[in-house]
N, C-alpha and C positions, 0 to 999 in steps of 0.2 A: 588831549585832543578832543574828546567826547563831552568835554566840561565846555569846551572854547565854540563846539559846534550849537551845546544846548546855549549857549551864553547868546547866539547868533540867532537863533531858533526866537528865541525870546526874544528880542530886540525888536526882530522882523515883525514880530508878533502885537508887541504894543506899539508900534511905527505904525503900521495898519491900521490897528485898530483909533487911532487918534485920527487919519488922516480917514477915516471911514466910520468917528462916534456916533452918529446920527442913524447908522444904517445896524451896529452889531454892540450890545451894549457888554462888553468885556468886564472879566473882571477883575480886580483886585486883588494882588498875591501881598500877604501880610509882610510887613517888614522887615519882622522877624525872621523871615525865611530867606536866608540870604545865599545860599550852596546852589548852586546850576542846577543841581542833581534835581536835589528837593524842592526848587521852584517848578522846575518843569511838571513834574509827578502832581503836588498842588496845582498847577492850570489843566494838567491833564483831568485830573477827578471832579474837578468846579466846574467845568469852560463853559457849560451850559447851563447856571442857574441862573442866570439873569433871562432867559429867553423863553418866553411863553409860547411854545410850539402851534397854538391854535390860532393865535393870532400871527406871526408871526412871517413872512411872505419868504418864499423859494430863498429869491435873493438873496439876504440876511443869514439863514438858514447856510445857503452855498460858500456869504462870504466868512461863516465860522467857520466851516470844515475844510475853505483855503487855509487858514489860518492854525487851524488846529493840527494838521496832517504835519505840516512839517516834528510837532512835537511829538507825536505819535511813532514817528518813525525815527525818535531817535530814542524813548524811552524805553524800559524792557516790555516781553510780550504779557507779562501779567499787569503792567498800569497799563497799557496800549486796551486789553480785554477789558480790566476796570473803568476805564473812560467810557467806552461804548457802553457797558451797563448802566453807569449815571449819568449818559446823554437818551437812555432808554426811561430810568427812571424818571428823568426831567421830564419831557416828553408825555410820559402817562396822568401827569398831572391836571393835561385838557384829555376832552373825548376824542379827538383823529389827532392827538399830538406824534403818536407814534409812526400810523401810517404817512403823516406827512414828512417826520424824520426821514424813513424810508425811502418815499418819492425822491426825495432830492439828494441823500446819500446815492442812490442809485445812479442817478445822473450824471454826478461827479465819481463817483467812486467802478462805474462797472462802466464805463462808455470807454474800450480801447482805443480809442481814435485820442483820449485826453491823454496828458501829462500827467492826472492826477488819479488815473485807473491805478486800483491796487486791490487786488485779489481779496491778499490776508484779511488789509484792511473790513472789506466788505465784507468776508466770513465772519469775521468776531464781531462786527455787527449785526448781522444776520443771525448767528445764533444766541445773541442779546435779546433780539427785537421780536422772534420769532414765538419766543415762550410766554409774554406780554398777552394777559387778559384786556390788552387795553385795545386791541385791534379785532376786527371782525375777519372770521372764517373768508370771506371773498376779496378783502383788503391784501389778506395772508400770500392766494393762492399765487399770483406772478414773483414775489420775493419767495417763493417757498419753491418753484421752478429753478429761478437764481441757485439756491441752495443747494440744490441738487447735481445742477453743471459745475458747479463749483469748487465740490467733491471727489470729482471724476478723475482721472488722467493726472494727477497731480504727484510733485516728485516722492520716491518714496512707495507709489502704489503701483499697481500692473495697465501698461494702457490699452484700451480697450481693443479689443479685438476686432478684425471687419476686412471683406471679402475683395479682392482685387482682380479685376477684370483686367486683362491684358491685350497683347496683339494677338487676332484669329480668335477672342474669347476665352482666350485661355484663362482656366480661373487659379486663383492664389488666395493663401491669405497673409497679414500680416505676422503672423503666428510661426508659418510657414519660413520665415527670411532666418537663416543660420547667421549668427555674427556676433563677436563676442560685445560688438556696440553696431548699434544701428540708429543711422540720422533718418527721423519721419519727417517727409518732408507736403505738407498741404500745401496744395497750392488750387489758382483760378488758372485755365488756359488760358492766354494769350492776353490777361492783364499785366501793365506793365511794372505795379510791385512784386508781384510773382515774378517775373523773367528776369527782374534786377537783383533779388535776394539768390533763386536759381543762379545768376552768374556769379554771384560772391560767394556763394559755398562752391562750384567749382573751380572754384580760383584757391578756393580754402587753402594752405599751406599745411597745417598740420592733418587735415580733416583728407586728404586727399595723400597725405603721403600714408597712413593708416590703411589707406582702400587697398592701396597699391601693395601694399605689404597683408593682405589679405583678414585686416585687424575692425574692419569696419566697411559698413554696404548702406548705400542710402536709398530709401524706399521713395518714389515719387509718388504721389497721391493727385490725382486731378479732381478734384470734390464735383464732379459732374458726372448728369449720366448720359452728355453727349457725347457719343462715339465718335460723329464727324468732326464736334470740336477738340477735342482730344488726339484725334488721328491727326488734323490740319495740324496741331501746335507739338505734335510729338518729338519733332526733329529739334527742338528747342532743349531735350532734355537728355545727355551725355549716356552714350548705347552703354555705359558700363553698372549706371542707376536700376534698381526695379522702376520699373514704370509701367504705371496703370490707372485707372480711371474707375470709379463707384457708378457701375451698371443702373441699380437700383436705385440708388441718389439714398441710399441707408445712410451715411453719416449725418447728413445735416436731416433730415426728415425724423432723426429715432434722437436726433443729440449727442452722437456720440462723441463728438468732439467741438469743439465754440467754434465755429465758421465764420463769425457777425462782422469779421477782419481775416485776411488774406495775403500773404503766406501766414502759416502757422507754423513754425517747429519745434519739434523736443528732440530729445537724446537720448535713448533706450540702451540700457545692458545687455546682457545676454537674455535673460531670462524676460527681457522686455517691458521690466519695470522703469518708469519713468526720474531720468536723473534729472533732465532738463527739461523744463512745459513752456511754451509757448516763449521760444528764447529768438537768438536770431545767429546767422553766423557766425558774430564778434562772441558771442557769448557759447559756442562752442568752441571754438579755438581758445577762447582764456578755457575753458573746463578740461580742453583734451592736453593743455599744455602742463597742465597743473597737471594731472596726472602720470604724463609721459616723464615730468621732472618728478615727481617720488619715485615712481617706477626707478628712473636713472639713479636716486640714491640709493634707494636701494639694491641695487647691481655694488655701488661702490662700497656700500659697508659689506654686502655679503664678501666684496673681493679685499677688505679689510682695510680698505683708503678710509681716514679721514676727513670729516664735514668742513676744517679749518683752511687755512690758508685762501688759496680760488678755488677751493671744489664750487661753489656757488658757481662761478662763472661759465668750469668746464660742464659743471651740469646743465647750464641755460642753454649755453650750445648743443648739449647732447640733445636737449630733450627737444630744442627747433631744427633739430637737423631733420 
């Protein structure tokens, strides 16, 4: 299947690039190389020697990294890193080749509002392009900001901590919330993609039968530090949620979290390390359902049932009930 998709990957690839020669000069994979595998991996390490980054306009620029991304994100993470280095190397060849890679990576690669935002992507970029004597100290410092949010909150690490102002002032913190999984839920008062993502995790099915069964607490986050709008739009968010509002306006004024897009959510464990960053509800319900189904076999081996026959099935069921 992964040969069949890189086989696709490539096609789309020089289909493009023929119906677009005049704008992105591609290159040539030898023809001796004939495995999916190892064609991809070759266009992955090449894709950028034909292009003189100095001269070279946004455009051009933007429409390789359309092109390229699909390849990227089907190869492993060490040619995915290797690319970026020799789209760095390339790049250092003029005097602002690097910085202008950057510019337009940027634009394609960190703008969540695109289809074509990709975190990883833009980290192994960044820490490619970053250590390049080829760029100046003040070209650096906005990608070097980038690098830093980047780092943050991400699965795997502890998320950030920060202070919740509630009804009457009551203060809290996130730190504060017991529960052996905890949904952070950022949101804008009374914009209408907050109140529609809001209505879909309360609707949640797995995500709300957990609440109920005392296994999970969702924290509402108002990223403002207006009180009256906060108060006016409170009624919006289910009395069993923490809810509260940033007094201070500290999250988005200190970075603690990418606000630049609205709702945000992750998926917290106990200990409040992040499983899930910046996901949405579809993408907690597959994570809690995956879990409630091992949980469920594991009940059935400790009770000595076999994995064969329909245990699959009766596990699906257990684990959406």
């Amino acid at each position: 299947m992964k040969k069949f998709l890189i086989m696709l990957c490539l096609a789309a690839a020089t289909v493009m690039s023929a119906a677009a020669q005049e704008k992105f000069p591609m290159i040539t994979i030898p023809e001796d190389v004939t495995d999916p595998l190892l064609r991809a991996k070759y266009l992955s390490d090449h894709f950028w020697e034909n292009v003189d980054f100095e001269t070279a306009s946004d455009d051009l620029i933007a429409d390789g990294l359309s092109e390229l991304l699909p390849i990227l994100r089907i190869v492993d993470y060490d040619a995915m890193t290797a690319s970026w280095a020799a789209a760095v190397k390339q790049a250092e060849e003029s005097k602002t080749g690097v910085a202008h890679l950057l510019k337009v990576s940027r634009s394609v690669l960190n703008d969540p509002t695109l289809g074509s935002y990709d975190e990883d992507m833009y980290r192994a970029l960044l820490h490619a392009a970053l250590v390049s004597k080829k760029i100046t100290k003040a070209d650096k410092e906005p990608f070097q900001r980038d690098l830093v949010m980047l780092e943050v909150n991400n699965a795997g690490s502890a998320a950030i901590d920060f202070e919740i102002t509630g009804a009457d002032g009551a203060k809290s913190r996130l730190s504060d919330v017991e529960s052996p999984i905890t949904v952070l839920f950022l949101y804008e008062p009374g914009a209408v993609d907050s109140k529609l993502e809001r209505f879909r995790l309360s609707q949640a099915r797995i995500t709300n039968y957990l609440m109920q069964a005392g296994g999970l607490k969702i924290v509402a986050m108002a990223c403002t530090s207006d009180a009256a709008l906060w108060e006016k739009n409170r009624s919006d968010i289910p009395s069993e949620w923490v809810s509260g509002y940033d007094a201070g306006d500290v999250i988005r004024n200190e970075g603690l979290y990418d606000l630049r897009v609205m709702p945000r959510l992750y998926l917290l464990d106990e200990k409040k390390v992040v499983l899930l960053k910046n996901t949405n509800t579809d993408g907690i319900e597959e994570y809690l359902y995956d879990v409630l189904r091992a949980a469920a076999k594991q009940q059935q081996a400790a009770a000595g049932q076999t994995a064969g026959g329909g245990s699959d099935a009766s596990t699906d069921a257990a684990a959406a009930k």
